[in-house]
N, C-alpha and C positions, 0 to 999 in steps of 0.2 A: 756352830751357828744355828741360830730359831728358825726353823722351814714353816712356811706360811702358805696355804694352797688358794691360788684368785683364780675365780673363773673367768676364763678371756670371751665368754658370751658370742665364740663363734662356732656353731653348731658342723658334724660333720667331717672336725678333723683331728688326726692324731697326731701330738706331737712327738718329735723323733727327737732334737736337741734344743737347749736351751744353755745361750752364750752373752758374754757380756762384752764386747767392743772395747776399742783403747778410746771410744768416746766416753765410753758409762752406759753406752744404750745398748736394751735388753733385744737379744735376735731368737726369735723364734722359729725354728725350721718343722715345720709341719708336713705332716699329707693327708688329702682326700681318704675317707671312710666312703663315699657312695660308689656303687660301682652302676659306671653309666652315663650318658646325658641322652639328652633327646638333638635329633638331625636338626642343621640350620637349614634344611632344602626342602624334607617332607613332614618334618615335625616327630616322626616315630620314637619312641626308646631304642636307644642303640647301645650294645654293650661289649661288642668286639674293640679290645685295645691295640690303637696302633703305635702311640708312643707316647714322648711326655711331651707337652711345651716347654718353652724357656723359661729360668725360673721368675716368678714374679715376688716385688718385697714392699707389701703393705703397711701403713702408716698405723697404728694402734692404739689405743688409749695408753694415757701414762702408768705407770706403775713407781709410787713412790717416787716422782720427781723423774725417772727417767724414761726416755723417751723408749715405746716400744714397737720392734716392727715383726711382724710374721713374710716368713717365706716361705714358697709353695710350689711345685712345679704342676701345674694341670693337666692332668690327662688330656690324650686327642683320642677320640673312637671313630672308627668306620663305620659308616653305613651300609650297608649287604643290598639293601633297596636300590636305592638312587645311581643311577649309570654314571659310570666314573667311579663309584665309592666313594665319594669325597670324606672329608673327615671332619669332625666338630669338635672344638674345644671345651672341656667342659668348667661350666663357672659353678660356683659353690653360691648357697643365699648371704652371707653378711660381706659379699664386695658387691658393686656394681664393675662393668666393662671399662677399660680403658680410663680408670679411676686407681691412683696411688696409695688412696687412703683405705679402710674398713670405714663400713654405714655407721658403725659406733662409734668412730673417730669423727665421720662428718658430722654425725648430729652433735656429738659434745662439741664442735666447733662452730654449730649455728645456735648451740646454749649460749654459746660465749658472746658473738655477735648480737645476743639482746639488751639492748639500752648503750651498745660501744660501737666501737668502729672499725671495719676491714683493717684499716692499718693500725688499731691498737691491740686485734687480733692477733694479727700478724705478727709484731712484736713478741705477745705472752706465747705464741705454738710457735715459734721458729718456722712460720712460713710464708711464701712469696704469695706477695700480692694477687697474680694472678690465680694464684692456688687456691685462696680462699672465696675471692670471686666465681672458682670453675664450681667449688661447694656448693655456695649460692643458686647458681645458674640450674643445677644435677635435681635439690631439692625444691626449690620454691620457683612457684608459679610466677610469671607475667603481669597475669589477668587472673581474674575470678573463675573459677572452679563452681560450677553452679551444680554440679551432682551432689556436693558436701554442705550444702545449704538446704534448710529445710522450709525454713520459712522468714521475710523479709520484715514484717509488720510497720517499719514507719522508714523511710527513708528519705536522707538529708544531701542535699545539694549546694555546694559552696564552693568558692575559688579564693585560691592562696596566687602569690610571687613567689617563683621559683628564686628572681634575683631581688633582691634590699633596692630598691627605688627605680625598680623597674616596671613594665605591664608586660612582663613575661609569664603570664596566667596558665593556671589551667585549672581545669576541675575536678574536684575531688569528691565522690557519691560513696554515700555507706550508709548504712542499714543499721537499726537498734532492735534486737529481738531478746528479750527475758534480760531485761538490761544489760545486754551484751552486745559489741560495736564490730559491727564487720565490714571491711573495707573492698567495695565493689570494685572503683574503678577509678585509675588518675587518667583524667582526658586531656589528649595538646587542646587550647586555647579557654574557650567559654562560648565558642560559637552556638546557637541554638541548635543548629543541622546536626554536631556531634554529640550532644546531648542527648536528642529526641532521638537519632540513631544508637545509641547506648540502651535508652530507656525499652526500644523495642524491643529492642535483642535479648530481655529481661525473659526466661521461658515461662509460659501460660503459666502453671503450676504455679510458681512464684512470682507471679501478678494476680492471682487470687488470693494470695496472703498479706496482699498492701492494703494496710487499714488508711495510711496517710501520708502525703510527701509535701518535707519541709525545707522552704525555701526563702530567700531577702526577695527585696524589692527587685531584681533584677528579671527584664518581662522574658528575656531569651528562655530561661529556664523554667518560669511558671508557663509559657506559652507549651514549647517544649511537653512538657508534662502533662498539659493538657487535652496535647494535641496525639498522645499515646494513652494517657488510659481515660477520658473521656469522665464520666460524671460518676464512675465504678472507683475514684481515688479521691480520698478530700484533698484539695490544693490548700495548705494552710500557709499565709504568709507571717512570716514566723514575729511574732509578739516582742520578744529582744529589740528588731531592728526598728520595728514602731516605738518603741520607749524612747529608742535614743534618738529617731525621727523628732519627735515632738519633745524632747526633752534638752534637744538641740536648740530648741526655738529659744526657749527659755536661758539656756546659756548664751546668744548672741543679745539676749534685751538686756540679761546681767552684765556683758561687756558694755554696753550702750549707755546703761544706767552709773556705773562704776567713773564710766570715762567724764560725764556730766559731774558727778558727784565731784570728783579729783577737783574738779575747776571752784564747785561751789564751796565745798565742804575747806573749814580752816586743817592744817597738816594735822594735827591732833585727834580732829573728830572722825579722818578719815581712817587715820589707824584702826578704831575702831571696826572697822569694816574688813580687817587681816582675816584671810581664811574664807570669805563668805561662798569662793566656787564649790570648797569639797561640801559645806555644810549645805547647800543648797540640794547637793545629789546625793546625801542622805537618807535613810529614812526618819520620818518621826522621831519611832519609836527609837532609836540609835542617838539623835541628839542629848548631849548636855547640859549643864546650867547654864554655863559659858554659850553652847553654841545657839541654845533661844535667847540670851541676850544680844547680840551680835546680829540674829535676824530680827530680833524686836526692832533694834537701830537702825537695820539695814531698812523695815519695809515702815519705818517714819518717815524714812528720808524718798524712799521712792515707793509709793504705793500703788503703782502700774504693776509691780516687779512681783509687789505681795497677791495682786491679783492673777498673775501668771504662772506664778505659784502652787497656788490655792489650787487652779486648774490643770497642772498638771497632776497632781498629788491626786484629786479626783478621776482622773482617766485613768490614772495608776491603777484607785480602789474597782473603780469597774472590770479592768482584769486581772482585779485579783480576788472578783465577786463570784459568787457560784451561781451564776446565770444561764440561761438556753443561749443559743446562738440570735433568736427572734428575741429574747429580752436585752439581752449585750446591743445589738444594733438598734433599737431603738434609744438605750440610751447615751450609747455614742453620739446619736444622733440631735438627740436632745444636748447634750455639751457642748457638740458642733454648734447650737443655734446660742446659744450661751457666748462662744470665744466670737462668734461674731457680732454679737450684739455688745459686746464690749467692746470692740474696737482693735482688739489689742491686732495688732500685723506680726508678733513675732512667729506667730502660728498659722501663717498662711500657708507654706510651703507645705505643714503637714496636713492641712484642710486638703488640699487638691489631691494628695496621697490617698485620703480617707473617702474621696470622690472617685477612684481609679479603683480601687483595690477592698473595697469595703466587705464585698462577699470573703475575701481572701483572708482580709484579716478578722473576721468571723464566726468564722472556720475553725478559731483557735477554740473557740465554746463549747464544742460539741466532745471532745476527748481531751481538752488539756493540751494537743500535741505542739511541742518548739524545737528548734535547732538548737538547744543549747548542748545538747551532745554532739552536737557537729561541728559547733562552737569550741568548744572542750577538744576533741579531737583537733582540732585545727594549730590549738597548740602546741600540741603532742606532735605534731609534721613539722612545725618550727622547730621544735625541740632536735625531730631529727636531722633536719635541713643545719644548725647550726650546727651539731654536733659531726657532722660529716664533713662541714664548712663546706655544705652546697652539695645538694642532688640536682642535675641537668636533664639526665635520661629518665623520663616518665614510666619508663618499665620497671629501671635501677629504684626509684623514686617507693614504687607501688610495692614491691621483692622488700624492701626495708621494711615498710608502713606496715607489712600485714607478719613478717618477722616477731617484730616489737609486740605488735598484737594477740602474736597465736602461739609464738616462738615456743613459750614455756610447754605450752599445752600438748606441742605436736612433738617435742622433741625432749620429754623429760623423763 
């Protein structure tokens, strides 16, 4: 038979047998190489032996499909210091306490849990649900770790539904630094109080590296944010939710227009008009032959629709113009006096928006900065929300989200 030498990457011990079970599973009988531990009472090196513990039988990485375990009995040493002598068991560095597995078994079990799920885990290792959860719980954080952070530069504020057509919110804050997404915090609800108490509790050091925080129209959070770091953070209101803002307008005048048209237009000429919502939310330059003919027909027939148009397509080019923040608003401002001198009403709701919010969304001029990485990520938490079929527990929820995120990195 070909002898083949693996190293079992646990430093410290000598093995004494190797057997193979009427499972097929490889049993390792080891012992300790260190002679010694340090006292659980006074902390000293202590190296008087007083006996072994019970033996313990660790979970191992595979080897060739089967499964492998090491056994070990631990030494206990006395302490000569401490009154009573008590005695100390001594652990070796690749287990943790009161842990079944090896750290090498656990991390290649939280490799596996990236982009899958405890129970399809569970399934591929042969182990109990609670087992791979206790993994979970041993290695990965709660909450954000802010000693392993070095620096935050833009950070994003949004809320998801934990349930499909419910307002079971909560908030989700993360951070983009060197194009990289790091996941701060999943908060219960979207109250501003827990927010602006999050955002506090941000340490100094890592409040001097906030160039900008991105956020919607919702004021809990803009207040929030402002009401912690004050005029030393830009509040930018994020550019995405104004497009669709006012680009909304435009879609309720095209149902408006559509719904007239149906009555006036013979069944024939109205076909012509198939398609007109996606070609509408195109760009330009993306349109084809077909889709300018289709608008040609469409803004013959209602030319309110082509002026609405024309206007949003405009506000579009302003930010996507390479302007100051003092040239942007003036000529946002200038547009503004444009949609109302036209008349048109489908753009009110975003006039009063642009009246509220106008520092904020101005804001975007000065560095470019959006939530569309926040955006992005937001999917990526659906993704794992579906793929779990529902995270509930906000800790459970945040142990997944930064998994998927860092998973490879920490444990490869």
């Amino acid at each position: 038979m070909t002898k083949i030498e693996i190293p079992l990457d646990t430093p410290d011990i000598e093995i004494e047998n190797v057997e193979i079970n009427k499972k097929g599973d490889i049993i390792i009988t080891a012992r300790s190489t260190v002679k010694g531990t340090h006292c659980h009472k006074c902390g000293r090196k202590i190296t008087k032996l007083h006996c072994h513990d019970r033996e313990i039988t660790l979970r191992h990485l595979s080897i060739l499909g089967r499964k492998v375990y090491i056994r070990i009995r631990p030494a206990r040493y006395q302490c000569t210091h401490c009154s009573g002598n008590p005695t100390t068991t001594q652990k070796l560095l690749w287990y943790e306490l009161r842990s079944p597995h090896t750290i090498a078994y656990e991390e290649h079990v939280l490799r596996e849990l990236v982009g899958s799920t405890v129970s399809d885990v569970c399934i591929k290792e042969d182990l109990g649900y609670e087992a791979v959860r206790g993994i979970i719980q041993r290695h990965i954080k709660t909450e954000v770790e802010w000693s392993e952070i070095e620096r935050l530069d833009v950070i994003g504020i949004d809320e998801i539904s934990l349930k499909k057509g419910h307002k079971d919110f909560v908030t989700v804050v993360t951070a983009r630094t060197d194009g990289r997404i790091i996941i701060l915090a999943v908060l219960n609800g979207r109250k501003k109080s827990t927010v602006k108490a999050f955002l506090a509790s941000i340490p100094k050091r890592l409040k001097k590296t906030i160039l900008a925080l991105c956020s919607d129209l919702y004021e809990g959070y803009i207040n929030a944010a402002k009401e912690v770091f004050g005029a030393n953070v830009i509040i930018v209101v994020d550019r995405f939710h104004i497009a669709k803002l006012y680009r909304n307008g435009l879609d309720e005048l095209r149902k408006e227009e559509l719904k007239r048209l149906k009555k006036e237009l013979s069944k024939e000429k109205y076909k012509k008009l198939k398609g007109t919502m996606w070609i509408l939310r195109k760009e330009i330059e993306g349109l084809t032959v077909e889709d300018l003919e289709v608008l040609k027909w469409l803004f013959k027939c209602s030319p309110i629709l082509e002026l609405a148009y024309k206007l949003c397509n405009e506000l579009t080019d302003i930010f996507e113009g390479d302007y100051s923040k003092s040239e942007a608003k003036r000529k946002i401002n200038h547009w503004k006096k444009r949609v109302i001198k036209s008349g048109l009403c489908c753009f009110n709701r975003f006039l009063s928006t642009l009246d509220k919010w106008m520092d904020g969304i101005t804001n975007y001029f000065i560095n470019r900065q959006t939530s569309g990485f926040v955006e992005g990520f937001n999917n990526k938490i659906k993704v794992i929300k579906r793929r779990c079929y529902g995270i509930l527990n906000v800790k459970h929820l945040f142990q997944r989200i930064h998994l998927d995120l860092e998973g490879y990195s920490l444990f490869a």
